[in-house]
PyMOL commands that place a pseudoatom at each C-alpha (Angstrom):
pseudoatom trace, name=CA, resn=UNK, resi=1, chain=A, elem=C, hetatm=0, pos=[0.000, 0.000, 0.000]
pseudoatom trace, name=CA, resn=UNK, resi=2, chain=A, elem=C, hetatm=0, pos=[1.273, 3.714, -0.807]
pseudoatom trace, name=CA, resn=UNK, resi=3, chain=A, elem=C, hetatm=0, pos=[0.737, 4.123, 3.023]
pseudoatom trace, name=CA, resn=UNK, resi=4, chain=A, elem=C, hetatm=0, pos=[2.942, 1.222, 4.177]
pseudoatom trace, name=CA, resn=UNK, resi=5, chain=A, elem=C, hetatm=0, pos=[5.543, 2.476, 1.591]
pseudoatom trace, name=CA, resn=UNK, resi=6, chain=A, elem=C, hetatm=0, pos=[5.638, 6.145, 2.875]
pseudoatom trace, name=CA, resn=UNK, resi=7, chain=A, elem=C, hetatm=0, pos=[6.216, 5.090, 6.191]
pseudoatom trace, name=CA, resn=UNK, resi=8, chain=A, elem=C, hetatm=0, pos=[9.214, 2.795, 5.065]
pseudoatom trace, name=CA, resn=UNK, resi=9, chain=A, elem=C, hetatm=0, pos=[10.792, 5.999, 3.371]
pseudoatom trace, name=CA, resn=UNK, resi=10, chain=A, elem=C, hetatm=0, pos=[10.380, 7.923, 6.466]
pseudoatom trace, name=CA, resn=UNK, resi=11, chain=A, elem=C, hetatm=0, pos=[12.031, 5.437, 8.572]
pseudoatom trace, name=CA, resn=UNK, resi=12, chain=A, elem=C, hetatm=0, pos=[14.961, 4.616, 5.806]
pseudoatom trace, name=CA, resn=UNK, resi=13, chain=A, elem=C, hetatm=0, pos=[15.249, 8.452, 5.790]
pseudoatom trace, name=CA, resn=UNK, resi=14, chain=A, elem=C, hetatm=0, pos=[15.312, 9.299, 9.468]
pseudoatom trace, name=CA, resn=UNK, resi=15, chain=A, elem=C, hetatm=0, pos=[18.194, 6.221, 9.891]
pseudoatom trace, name=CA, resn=UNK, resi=16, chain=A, elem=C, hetatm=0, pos=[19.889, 8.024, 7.205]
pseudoatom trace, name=CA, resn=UNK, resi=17, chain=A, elem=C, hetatm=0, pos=[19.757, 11.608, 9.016]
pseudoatom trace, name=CA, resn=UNK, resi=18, chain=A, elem=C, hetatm=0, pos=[20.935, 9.829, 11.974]
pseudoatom trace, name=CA, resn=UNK, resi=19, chain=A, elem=C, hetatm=0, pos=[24.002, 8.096, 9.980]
pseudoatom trace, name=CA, resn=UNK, resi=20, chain=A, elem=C, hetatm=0, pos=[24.755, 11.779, 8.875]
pseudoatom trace, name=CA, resn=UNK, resi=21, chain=A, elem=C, hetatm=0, pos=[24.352, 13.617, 12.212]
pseudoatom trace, name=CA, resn=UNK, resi=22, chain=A, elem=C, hetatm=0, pos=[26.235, 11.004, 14.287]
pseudoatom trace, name=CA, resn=UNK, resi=23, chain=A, elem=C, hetatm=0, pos=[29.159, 10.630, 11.693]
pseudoatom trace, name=CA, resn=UNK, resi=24, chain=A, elem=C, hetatm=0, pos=[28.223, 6.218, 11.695]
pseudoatom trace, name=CA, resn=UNK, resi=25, chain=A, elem=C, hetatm=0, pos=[29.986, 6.233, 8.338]
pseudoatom trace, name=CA, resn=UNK, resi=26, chain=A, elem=C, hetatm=0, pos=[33.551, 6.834, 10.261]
pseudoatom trace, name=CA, resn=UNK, resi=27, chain=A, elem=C, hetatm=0, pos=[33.419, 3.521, 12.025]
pseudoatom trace, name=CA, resn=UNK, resi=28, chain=A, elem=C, hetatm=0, pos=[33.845, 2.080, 7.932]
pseudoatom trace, name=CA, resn=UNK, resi=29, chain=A, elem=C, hetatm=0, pos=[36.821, 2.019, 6.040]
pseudoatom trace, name=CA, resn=UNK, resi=30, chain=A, elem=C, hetatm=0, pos=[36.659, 4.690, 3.533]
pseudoatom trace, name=CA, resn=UNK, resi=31, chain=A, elem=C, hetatm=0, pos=[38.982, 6.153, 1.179]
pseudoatom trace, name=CA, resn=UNK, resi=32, chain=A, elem=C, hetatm=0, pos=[39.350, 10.228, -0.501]
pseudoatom trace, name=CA, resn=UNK, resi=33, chain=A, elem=C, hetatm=0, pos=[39.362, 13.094, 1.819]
pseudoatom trace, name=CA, resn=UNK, resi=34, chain=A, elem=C, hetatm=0, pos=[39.041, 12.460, 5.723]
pseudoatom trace, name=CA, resn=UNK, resi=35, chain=A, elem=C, hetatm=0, pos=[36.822, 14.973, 7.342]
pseudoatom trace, name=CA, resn=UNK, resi=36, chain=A, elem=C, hetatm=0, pos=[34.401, 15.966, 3.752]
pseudoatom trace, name=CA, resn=UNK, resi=37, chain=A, elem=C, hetatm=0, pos=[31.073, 16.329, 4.144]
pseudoatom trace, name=CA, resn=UNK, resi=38, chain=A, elem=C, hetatm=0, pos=[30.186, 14.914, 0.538]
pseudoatom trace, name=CA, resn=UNK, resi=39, chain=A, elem=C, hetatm=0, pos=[29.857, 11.363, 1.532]
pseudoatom trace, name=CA, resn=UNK, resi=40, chain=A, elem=C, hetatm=0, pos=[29.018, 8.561, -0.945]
pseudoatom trace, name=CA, resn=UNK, resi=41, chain=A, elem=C, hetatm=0, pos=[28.410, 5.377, 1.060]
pseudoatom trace, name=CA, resn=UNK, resi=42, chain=A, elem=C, hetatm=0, pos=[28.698, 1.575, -1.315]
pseudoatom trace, name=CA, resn=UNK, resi=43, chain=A, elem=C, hetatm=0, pos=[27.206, -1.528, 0.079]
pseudoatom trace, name=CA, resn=UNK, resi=44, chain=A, elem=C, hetatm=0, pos=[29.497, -4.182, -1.386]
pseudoatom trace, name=CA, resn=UNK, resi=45, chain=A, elem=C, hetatm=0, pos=[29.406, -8.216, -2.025]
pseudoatom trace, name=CA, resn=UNK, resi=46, chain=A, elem=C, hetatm=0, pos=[32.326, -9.506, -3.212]
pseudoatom trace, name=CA, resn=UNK, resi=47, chain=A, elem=C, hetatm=0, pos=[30.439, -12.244, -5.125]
pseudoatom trace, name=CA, resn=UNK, resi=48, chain=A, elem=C, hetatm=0, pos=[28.396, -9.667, -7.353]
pseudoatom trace, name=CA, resn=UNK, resi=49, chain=A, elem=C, hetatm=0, pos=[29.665, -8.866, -10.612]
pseudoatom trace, name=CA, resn=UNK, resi=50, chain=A, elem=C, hetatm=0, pos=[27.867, -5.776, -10.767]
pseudoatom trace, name=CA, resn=UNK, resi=51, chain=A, elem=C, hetatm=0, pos=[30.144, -4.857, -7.841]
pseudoatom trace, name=CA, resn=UNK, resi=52, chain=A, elem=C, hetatm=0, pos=[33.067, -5.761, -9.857]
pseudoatom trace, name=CA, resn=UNK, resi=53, chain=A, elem=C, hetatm=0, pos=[32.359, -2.819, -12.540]
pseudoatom trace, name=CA, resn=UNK, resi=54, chain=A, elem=C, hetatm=0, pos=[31.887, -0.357, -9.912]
pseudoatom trace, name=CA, resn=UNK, resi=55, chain=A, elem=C, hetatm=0, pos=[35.460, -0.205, -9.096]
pseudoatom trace, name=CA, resn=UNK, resi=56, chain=A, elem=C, hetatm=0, pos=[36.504, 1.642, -11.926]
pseudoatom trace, name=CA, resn=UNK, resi=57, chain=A, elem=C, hetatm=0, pos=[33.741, 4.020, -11.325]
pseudoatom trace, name=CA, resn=UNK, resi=58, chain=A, elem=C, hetatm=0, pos=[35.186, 4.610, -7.791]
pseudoatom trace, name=CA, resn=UNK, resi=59, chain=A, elem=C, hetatm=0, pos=[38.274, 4.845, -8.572]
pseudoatom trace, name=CA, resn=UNK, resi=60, chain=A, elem=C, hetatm=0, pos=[37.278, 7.645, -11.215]
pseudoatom trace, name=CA, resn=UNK, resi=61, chain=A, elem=C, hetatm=0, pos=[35.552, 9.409, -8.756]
pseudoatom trace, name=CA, resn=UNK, resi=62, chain=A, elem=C, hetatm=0, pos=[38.659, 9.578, -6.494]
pseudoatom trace, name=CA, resn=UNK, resi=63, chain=A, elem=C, hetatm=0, pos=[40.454, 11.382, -9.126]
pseudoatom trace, name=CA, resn=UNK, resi=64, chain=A, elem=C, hetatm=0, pos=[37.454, 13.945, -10.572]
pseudoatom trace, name=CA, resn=UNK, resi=65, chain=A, elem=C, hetatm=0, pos=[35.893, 14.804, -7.355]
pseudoatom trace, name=CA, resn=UNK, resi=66, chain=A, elem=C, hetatm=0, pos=[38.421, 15.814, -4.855]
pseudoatom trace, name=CA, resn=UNK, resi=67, chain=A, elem=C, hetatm=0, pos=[36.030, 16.995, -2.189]
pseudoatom trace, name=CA, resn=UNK, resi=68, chain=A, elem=C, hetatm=0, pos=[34.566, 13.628, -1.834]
pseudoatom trace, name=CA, resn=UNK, resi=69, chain=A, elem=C, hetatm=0, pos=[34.779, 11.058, 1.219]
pseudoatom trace, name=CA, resn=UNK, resi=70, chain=A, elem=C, hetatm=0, pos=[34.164, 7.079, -0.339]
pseudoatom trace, name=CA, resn=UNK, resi=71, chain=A, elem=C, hetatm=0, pos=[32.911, 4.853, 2.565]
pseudoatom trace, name=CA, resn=UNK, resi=72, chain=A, elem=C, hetatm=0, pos=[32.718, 1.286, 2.054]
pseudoatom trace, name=CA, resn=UNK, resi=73, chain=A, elem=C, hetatm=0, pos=[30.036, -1.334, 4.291]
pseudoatom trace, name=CA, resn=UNK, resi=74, chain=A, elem=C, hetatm=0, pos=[30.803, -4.831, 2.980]
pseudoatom trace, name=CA, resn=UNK, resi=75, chain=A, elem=C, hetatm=0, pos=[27.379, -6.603, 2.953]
pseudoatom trace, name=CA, resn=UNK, resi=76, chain=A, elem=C, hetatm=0, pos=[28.220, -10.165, 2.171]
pseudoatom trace, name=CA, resn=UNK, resi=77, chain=A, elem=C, hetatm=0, pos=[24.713, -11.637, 1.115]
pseudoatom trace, name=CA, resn=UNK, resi=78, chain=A, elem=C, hetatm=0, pos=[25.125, -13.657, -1.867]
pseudoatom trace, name=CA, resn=UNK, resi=79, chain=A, elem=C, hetatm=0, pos=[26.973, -16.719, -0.302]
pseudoatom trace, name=CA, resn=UNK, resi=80, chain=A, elem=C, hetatm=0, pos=[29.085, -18.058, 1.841]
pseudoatom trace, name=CA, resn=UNK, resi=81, chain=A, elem=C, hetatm=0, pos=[32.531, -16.758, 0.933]
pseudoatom trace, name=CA, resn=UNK, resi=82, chain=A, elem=C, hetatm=0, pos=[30.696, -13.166, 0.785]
pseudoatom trace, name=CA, resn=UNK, resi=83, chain=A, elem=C, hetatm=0, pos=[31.261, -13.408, 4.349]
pseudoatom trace, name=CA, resn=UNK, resi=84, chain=A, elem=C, hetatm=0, pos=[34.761, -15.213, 4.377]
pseudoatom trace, name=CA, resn=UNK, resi=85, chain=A, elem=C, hetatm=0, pos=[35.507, -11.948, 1.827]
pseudoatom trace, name=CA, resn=UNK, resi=86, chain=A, elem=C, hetatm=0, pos=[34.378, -9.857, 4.018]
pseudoatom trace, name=CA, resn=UNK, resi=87, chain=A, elem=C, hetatm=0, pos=[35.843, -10.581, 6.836]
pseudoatom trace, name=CA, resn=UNK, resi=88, chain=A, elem=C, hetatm=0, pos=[39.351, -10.905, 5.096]
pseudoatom trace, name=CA, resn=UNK, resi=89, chain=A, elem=C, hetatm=0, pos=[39.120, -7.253, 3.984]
pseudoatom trace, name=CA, resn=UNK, resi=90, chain=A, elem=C, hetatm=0, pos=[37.835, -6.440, 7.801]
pseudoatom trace, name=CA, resn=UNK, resi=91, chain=A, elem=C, hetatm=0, pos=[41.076, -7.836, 8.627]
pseudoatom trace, name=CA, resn=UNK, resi=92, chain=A, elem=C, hetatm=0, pos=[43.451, -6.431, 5.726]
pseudoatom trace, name=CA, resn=UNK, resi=93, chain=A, elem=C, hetatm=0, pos=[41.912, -3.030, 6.957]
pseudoatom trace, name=CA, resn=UNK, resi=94, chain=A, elem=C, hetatm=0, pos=[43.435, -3.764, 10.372]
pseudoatom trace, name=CA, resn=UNK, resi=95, chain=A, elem=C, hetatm=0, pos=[46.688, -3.095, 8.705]
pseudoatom trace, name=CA, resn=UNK, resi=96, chain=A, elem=C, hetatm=0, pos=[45.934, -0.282, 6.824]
pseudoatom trace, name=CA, resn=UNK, resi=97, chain=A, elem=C, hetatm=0, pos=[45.483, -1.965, 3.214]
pseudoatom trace, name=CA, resn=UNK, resi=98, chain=A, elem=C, hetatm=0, pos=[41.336, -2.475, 2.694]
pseudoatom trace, name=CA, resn=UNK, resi=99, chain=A, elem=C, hetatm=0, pos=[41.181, -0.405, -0.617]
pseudoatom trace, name=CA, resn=UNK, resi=100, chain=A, elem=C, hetatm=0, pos=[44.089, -2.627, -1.998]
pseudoatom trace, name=CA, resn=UNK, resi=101, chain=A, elem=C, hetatm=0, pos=[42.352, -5.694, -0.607]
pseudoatom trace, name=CA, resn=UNK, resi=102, chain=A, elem=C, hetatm=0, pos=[39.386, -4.211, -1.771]
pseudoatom trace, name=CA, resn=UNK, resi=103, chain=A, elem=C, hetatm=0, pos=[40.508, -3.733, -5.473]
pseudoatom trace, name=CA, resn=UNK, resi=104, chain=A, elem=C, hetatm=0, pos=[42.272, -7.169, -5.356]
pseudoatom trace, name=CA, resn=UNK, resi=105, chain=A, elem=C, hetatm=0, pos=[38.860, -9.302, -5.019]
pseudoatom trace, name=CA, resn=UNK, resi=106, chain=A, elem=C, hetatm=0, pos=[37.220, -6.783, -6.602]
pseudoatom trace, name=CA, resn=UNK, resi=107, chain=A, elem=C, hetatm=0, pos=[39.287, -7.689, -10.043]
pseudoatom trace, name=CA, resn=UNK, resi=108, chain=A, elem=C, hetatm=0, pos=[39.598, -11.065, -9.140]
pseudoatom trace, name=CA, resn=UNK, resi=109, chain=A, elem=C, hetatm=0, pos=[37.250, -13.955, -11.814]
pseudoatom trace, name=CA, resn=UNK, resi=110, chain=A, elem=C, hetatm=0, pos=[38.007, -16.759, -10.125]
pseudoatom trace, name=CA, resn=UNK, resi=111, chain=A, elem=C, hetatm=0, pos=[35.648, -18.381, -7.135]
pseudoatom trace, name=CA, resn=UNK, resi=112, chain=A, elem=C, hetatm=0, pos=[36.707, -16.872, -3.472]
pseudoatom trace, name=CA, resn=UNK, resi=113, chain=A, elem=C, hetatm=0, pos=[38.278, -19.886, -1.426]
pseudoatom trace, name=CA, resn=UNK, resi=114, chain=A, elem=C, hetatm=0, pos=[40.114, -19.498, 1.596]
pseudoatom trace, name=CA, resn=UNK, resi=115, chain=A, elem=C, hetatm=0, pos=[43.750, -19.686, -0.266]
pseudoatom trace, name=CA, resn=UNK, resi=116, chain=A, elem=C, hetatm=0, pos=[43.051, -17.031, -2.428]
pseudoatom trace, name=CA, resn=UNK, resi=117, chain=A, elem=C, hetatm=0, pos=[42.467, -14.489, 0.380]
pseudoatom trace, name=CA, resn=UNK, resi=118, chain=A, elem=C, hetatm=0, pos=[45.490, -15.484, 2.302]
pseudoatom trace, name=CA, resn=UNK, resi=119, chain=A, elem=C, hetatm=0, pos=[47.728, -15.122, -0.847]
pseudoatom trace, name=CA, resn=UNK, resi=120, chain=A, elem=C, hetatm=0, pos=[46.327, -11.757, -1.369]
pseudoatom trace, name=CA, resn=UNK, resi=121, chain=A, elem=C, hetatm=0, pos=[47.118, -10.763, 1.841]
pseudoatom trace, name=CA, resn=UNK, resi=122, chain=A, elem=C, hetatm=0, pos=[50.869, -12.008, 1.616]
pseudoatom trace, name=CA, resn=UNK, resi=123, chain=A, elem=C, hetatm=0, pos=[50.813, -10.528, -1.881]
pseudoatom trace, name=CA, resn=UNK, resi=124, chain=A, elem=C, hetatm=0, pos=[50.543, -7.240, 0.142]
pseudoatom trace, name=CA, resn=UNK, resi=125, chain=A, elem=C, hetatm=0, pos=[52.565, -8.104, 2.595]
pseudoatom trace, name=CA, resn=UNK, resi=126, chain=A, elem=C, hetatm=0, pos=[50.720, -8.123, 5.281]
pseudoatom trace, name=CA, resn=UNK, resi=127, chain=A, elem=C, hetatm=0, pos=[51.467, -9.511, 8.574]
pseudoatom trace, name=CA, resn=UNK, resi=128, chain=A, elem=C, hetatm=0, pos=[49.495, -13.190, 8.023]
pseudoatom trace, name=CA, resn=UNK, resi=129, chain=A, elem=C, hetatm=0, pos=[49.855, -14.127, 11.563]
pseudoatom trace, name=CA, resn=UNK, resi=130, chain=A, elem=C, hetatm=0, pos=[48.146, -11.289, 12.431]
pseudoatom trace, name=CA, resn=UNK, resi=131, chain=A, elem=C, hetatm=0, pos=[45.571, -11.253, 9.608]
pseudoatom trace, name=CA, resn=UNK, resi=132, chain=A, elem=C, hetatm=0, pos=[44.676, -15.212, 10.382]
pseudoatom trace, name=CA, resn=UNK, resi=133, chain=A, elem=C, hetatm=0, pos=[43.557, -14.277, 13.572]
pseudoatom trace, name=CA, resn=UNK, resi=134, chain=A, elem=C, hetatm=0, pos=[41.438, -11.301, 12.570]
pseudoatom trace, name=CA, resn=UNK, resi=135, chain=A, elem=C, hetatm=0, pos=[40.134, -13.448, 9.696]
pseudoatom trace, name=CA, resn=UNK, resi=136, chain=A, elem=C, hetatm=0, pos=[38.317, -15.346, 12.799]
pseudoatom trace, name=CA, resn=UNK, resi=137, chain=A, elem=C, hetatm=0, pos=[38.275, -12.417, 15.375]
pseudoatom trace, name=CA, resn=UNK, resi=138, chain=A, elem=C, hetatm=0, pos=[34.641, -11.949, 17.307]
pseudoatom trace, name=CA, resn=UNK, resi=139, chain=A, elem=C, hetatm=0, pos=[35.285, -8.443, 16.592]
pseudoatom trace, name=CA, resn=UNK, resi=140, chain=A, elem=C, hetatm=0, pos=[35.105, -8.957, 12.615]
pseudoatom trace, name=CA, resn=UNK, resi=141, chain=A, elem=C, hetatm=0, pos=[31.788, -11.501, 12.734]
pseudoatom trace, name=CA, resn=UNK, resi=142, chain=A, elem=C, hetatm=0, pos=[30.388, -8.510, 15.234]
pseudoatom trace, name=CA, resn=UNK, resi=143, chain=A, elem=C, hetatm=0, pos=[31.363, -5.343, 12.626]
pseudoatom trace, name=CA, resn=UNK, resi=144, chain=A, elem=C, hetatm=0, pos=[29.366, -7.472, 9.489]
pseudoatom trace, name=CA, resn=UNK, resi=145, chain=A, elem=C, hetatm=0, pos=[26.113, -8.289, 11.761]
pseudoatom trace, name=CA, resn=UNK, resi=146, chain=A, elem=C, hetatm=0, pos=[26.234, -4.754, 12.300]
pseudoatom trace, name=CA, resn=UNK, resi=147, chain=A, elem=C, hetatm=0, pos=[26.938, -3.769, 8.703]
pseudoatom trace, name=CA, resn=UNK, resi=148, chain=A, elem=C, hetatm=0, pos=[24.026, -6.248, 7.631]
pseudoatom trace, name=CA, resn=UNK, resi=149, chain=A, elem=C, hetatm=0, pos=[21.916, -4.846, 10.412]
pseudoatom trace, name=CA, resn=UNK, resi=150, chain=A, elem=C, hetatm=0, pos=[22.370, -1.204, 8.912]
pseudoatom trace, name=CA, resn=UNK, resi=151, chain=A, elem=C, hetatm=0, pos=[21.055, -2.543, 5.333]
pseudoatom trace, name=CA, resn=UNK, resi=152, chain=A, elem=C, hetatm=0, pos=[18.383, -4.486, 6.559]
pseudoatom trace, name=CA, resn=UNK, resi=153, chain=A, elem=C, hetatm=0, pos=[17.274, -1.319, 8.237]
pseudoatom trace, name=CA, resn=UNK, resi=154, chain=A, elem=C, hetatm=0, pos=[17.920, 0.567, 5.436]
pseudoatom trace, name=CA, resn=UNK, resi=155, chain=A, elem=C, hetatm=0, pos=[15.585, -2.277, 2.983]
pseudoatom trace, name=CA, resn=UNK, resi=156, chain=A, elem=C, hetatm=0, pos=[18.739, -2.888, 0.996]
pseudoatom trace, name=CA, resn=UNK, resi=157, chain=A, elem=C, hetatm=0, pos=[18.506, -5.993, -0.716]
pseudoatom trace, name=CA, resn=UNK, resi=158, chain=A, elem=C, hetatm=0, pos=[21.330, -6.176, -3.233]
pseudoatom trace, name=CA, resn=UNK, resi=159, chain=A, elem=C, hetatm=0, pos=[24.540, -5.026, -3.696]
pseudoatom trace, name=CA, resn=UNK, resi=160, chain=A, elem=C, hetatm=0, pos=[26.107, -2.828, -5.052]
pseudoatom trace, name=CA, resn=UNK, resi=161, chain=A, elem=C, hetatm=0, pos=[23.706, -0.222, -3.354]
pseudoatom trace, name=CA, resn=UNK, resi=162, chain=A, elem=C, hetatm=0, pos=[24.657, 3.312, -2.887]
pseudoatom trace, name=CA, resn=UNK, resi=163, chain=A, elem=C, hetatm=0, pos=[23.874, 6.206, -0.502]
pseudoatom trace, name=CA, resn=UNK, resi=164, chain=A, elem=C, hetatm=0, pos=[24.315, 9.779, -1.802]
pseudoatom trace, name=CA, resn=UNK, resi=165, chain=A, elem=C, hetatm=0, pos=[22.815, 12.335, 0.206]
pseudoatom trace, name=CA, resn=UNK, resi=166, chain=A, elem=C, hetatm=0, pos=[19.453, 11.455, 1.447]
pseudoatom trace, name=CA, resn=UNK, resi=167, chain=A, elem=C, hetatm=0, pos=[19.494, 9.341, -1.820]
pseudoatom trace, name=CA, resn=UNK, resi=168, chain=A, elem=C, hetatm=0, pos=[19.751, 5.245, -1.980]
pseudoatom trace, name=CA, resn=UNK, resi=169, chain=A, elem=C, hetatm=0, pos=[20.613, 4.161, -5.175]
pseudoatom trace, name=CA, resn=UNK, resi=170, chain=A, elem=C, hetatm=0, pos=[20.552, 0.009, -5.786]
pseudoatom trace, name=CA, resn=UNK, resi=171, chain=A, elem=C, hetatm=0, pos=[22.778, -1.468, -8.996]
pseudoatom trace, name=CA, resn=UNK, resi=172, chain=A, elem=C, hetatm=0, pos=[25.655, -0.525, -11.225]
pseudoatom trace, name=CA, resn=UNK, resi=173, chain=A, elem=C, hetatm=0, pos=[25.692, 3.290, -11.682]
pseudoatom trace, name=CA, resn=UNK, resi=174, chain=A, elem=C, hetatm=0, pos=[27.990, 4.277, -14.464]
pseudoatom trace, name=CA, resn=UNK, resi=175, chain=A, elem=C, hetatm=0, pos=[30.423, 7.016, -13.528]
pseudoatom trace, name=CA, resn=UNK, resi=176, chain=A, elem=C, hetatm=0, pos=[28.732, 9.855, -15.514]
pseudoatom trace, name=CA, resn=UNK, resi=177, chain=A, elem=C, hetatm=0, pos=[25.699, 9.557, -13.784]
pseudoatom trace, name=CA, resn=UNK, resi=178, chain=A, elem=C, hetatm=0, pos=[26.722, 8.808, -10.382]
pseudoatom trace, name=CA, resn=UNK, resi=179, chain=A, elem=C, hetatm=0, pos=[29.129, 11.823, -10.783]
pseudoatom trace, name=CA, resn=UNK, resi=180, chain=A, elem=C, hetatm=0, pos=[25.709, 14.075, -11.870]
pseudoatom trace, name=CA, resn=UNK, resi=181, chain=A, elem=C, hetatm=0, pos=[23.768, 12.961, -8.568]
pseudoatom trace, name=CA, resn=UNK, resi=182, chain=A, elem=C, hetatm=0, pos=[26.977, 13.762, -6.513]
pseudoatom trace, name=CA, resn=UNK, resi=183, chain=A, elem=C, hetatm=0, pos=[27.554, 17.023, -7.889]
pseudoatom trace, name=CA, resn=UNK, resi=184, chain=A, elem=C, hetatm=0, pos=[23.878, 17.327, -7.352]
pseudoatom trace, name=CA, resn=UNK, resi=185, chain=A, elem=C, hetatm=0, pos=[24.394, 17.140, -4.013]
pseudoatom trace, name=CA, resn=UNK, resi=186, chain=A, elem=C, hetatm=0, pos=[27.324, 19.295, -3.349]
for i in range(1, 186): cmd.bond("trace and resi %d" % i, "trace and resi %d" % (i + 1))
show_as sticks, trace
zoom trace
């Protein structure tokens, strides 16, 4: 009903104000300028090819709009090694290195298995000691219920979704319009 679906908005929109107005998108890794106010938030799924092609469009971004703040929320919910992903980023974030872990299974074909992430950890040289034991840490599992917990309340049901503004955006935006409804909201 059109009555049901207003009151949805109003909640999705008041969780959003509240994500805004109690800076929630710091506790995520994020990459471009620190303290900006022009935030674009990506819910990610390492699994989803549409995800894949919006790495370039980040990346793009980064270079053409140099005011802007990129916050990432992995949101593993296509299968299981979504999670195992996610966690392994968690944990290459740990040691400062998310967006290259990021952009690693991001550009990676092949199926996710538990090797894979541990040589693309040691291909960045990152402590694997260290990162094994994140890879399994309480603290990880806890920081994806709560990232999954944010969607849900947010009715985001695929990845890659995007926040702009007050302004959720679900699927693959290409670069030239994402970049209009940014500078939109500038």
């Amino acid at each position: 009903s059109k009555e049901k679906e207003k009151e949805s908005k109003n909640v999705s929109e008041n969780i959003i104000k509240e994500y805004y107005k109690k800076k929630t998108y710091n506790i995520f890794p994020s990459i471009g300028k620190k303290n900006s106010n022009l935030i674009l938030t990506e819910f990610i799924d390492y699994n989803c090819g549409y995800c894949k092609k919006t790495l370039s469009t980040i990346t793009k971004l980064l270079k053409e709009v140099n005011s802007i703040k990129i916050v990432f929320v992995d949101y593993p919910i296509l299968s299981e090694t979504s999670e195992l992903a996610a966690r392994a980023v968690l944990a290459a974030e740990k040691q400062k290195k998310y967006f290259s872990y990021h952009s690693i299974l991001l550009e990676n074909k092949k199926p996710i298995t538990k090797e894979f992430l541990i040589s693309s950890a040691e291909s960045l040289n990152l402590n694997l000691k260290v990162f094994n034991k994140d890879l399994e840490s309480e603290e990880i599992k806890n920081k994806i219920r709560l990232n999954i917990k944010l969607a849900q309340s947010l009715k985001i049901r695929g990845t890659p979704t995007f926040i702009i503004g007050n302004n959720i955006l679900p699927g693959a935006y290409d670069y030239n319009k994402l970049k209009e409804i940014i500078l939109n909201n500038i």
